[in-house]
C-alpha positions in Angstrom: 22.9 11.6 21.5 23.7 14.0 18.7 21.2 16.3 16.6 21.7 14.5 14.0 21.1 10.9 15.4 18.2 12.1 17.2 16.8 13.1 14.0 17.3 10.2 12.3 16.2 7.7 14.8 12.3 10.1 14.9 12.5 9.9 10.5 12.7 6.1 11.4 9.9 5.6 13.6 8.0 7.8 11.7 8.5 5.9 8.6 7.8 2.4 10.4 4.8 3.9 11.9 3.8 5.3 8.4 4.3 1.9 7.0 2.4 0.1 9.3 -1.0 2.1 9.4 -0.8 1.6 5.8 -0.5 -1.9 6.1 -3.2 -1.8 8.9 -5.5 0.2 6.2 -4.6 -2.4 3.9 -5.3 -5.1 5.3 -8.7 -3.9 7.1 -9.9 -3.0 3.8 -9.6 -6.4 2.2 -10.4 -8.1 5.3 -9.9 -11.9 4.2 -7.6 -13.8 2.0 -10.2 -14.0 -0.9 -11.0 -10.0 -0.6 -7.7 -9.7 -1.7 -7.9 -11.8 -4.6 -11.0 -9.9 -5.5 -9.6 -7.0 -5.0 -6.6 -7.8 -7.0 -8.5 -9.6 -10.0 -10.6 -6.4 -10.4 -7.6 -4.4 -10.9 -6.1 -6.7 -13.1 -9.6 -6.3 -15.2 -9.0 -2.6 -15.3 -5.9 -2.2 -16.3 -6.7 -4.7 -19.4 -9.7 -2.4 -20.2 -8.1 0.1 -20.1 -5.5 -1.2 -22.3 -8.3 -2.5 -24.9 -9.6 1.0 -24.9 -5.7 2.2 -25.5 -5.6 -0.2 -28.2 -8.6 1.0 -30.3 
């Protein structure tokens, strides 16, 4: 296996691994189905506060 291959295949675990812990972090902290509609619905509410603050 070259240098170069070698390299590529550790950036490629090391990305799926990256990806996965934050989908494991994710996940944990929402913990159910509804936690993440919560969780979503609250940042929804920010965002249009913050875009009624923007607005006056």
């Amino acid at each position: 296996m070259k240098n170069t291959e070698r390299k590529n295949r550790f950036l490629m675990i090391l990305y799926t691994l990256g990806i996965a812990g934050f989908l494991g972090m994710t996940l944990a902290a929402c913990n159910t189905v509804s936690g993440v509609g919560r969780d979503i619905e609250s940042a929804g509410d920010a965002i249009a506060d913050t875009a009624d603050d923007a607005k006056d």
